[in-house]
Backbone as JSON Lines, residues from 0, in Angstrom:
{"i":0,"aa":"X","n":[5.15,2.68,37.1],"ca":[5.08,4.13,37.18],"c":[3.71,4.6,36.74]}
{"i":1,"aa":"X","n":[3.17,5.85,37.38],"ca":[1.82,6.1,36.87],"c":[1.85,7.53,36.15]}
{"i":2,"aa":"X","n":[2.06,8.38,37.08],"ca":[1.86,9.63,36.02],"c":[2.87,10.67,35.71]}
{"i":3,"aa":"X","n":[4.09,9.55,35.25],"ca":[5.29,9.76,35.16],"c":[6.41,8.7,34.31]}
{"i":4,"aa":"X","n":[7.12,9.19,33.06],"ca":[8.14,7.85,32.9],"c":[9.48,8.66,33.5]}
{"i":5,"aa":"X","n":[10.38,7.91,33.1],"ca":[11.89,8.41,33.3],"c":[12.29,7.55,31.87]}
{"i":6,"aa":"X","n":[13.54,8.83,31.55],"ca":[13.84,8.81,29.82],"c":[15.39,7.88,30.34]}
{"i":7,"aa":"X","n":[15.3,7.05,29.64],"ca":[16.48,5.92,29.36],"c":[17.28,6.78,28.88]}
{"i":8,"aa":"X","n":[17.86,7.27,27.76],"ca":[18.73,8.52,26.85],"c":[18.44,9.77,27.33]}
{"i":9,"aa":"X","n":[17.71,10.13,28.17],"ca":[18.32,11.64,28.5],"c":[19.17,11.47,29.82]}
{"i":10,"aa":"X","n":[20.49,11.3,30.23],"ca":[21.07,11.4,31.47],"c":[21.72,12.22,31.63]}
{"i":11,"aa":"X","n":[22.48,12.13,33.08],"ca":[23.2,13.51,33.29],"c":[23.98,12.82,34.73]}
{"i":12,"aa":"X","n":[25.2,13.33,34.41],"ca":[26.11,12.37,35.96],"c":[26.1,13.39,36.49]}
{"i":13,"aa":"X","n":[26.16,13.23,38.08],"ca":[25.99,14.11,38.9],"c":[26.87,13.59,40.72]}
{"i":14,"aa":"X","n":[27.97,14.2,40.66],"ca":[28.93,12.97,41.42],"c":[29.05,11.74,41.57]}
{"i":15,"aa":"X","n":[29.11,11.31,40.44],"ca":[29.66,10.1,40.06],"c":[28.23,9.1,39.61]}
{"i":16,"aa":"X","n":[26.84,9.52,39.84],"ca":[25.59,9.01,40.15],"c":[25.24,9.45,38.5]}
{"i":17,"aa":"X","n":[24.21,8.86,37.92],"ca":[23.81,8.57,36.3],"c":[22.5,8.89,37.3]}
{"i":18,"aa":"X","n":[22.02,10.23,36.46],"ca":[20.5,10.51,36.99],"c":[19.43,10.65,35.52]}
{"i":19,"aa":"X","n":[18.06,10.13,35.56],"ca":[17.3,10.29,34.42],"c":[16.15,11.62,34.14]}
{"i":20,"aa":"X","n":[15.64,11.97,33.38],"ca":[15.38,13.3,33.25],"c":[13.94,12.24,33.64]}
{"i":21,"aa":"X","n":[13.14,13.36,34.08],"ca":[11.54,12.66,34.87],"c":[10.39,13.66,33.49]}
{"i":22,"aa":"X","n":[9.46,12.71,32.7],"ca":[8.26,13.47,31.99],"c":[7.22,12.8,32.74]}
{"i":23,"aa":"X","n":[6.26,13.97,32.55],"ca":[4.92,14.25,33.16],"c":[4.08,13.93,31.61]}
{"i":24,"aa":"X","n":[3.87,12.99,30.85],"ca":[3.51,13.37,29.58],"c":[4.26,13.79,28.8]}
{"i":25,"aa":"X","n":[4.37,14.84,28.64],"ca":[5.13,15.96,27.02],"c":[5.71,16.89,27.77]}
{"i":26,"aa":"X","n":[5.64,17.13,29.24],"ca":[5.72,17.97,30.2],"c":[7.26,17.69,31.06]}
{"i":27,"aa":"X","n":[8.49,18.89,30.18],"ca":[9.82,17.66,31.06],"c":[9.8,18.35,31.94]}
{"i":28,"aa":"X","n":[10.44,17.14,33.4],"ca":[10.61,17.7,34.64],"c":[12.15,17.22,34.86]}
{"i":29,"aa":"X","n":[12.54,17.13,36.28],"ca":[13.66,17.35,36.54],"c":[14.48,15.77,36.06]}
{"i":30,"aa":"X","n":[15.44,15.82,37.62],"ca":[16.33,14.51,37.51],"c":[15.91,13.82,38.4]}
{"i":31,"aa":"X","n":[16.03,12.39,38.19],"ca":[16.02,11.48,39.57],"c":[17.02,10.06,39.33]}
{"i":32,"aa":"X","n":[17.58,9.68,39.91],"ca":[18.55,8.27,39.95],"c":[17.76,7.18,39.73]}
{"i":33,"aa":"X","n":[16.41,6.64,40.26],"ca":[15.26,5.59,39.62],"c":[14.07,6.0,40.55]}
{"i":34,"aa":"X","n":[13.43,5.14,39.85],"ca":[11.59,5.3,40.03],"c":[11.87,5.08,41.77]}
{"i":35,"aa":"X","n":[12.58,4.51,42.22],"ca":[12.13,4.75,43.61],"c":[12.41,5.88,44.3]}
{"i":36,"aa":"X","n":[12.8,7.14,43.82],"ca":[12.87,8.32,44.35],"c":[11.72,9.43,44.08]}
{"i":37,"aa":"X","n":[10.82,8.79,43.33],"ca":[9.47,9.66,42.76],"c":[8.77,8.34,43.6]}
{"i":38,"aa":"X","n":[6.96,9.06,44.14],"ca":[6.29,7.99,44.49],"c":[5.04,8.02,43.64]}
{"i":39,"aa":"X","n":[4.71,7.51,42.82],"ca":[3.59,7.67,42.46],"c":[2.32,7.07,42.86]}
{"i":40,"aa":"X","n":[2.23,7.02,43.81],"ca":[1.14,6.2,44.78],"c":[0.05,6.93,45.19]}
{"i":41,"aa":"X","n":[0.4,7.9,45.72],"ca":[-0.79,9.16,46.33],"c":[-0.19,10.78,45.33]}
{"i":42,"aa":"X","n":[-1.21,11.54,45.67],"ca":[-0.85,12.86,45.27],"c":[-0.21,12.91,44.49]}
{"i":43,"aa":"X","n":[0.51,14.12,43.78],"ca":[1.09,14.82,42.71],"c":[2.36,15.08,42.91]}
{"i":44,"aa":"X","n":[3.22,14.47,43.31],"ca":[4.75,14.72,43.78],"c":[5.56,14.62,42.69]}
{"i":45,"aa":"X","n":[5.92,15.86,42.4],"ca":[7.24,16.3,41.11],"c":[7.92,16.67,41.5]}
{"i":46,"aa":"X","n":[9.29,16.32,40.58],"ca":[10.39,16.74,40.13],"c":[10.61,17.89,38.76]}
{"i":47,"aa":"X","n":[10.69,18.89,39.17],"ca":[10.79,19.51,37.95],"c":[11.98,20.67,38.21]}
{"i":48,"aa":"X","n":[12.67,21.47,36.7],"ca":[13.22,22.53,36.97],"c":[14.6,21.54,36.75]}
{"i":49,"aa":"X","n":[15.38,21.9,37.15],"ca":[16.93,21.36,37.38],"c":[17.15,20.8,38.79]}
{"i":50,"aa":"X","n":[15.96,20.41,39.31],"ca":[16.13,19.62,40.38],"c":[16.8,18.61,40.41]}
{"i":51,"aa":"X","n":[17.4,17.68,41.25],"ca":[17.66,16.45,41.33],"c":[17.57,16.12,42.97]}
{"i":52,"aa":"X","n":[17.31,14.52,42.18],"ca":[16.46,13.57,43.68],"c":[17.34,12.16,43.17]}
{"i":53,"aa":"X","n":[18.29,11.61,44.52],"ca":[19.01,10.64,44.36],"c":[18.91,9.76,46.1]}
{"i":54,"aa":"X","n":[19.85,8.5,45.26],"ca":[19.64,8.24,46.82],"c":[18.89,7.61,47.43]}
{"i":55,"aa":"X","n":[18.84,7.62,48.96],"ca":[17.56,6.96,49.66],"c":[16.35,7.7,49.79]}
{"i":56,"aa":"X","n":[16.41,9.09,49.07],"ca":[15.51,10.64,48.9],"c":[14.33,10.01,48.19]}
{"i":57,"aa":"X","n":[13.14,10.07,48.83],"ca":[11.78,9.64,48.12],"c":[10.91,10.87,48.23]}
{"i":58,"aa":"X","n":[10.55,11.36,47.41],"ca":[9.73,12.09,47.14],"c":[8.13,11.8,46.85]}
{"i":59,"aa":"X","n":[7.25,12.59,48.07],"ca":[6.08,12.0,47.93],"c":[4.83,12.1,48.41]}
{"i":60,"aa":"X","n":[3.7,11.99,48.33],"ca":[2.52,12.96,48.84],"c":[2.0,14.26,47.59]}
{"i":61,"aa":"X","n":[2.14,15.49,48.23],"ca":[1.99,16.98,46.84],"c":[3.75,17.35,47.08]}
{"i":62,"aa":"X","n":[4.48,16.43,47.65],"ca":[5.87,17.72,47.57],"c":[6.42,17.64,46.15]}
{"i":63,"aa":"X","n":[6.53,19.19,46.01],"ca":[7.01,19.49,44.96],"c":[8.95,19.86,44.86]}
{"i":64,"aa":"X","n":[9.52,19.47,44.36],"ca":[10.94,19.47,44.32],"c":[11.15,20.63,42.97]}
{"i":65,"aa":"X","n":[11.82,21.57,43.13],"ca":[11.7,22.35,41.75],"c":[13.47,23.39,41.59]}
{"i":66,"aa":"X","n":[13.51,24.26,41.13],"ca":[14.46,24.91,41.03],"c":[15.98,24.15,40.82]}
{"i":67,"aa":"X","n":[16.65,24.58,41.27],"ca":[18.01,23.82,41.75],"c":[18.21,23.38,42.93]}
{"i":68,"aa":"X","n":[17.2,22.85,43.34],"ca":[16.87,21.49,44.77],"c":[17.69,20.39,44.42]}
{"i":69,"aa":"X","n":[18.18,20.16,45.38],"ca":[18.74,18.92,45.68],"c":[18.87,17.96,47.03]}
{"i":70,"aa":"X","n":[18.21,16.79,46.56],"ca":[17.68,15.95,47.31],"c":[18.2,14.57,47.44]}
């Protein structure tokens, strides 16, 4: 992961799916199910807000996922 972890102890089930809260630094952002739904390869692509990103859902490039998005 590069400019991003995912928190082991912060979770949250979300139909039946265990999703992890996504930090930017000190900076919390949303939910995602694992690192392969954030890309950290190119650009600035977040999760933030009460979003959640599960699934075969990759997020990636500048898209930004925010609010109560669900992906």
């Amino acid at each position: 992961m590069g400019n991003y972890t995912i928190s082991e102890t912060e979770i949250r089930e979300f139909c039946g799916i265990v999703l992890h809260r996504v930090y930017y630094g000190e900076k919390r952002g949303g939910w995602i199910e694992s690192v392969r739904n954030l890309s950290d390869e190119t650009g600035d692509a977040q999760v933030s807000g009460n979003a959640r990103v599960w699934g075969n859902a990759r997020v990636s490039g500048n898209a930004q996922v925010w609010g109560n998005a669900q992906v």
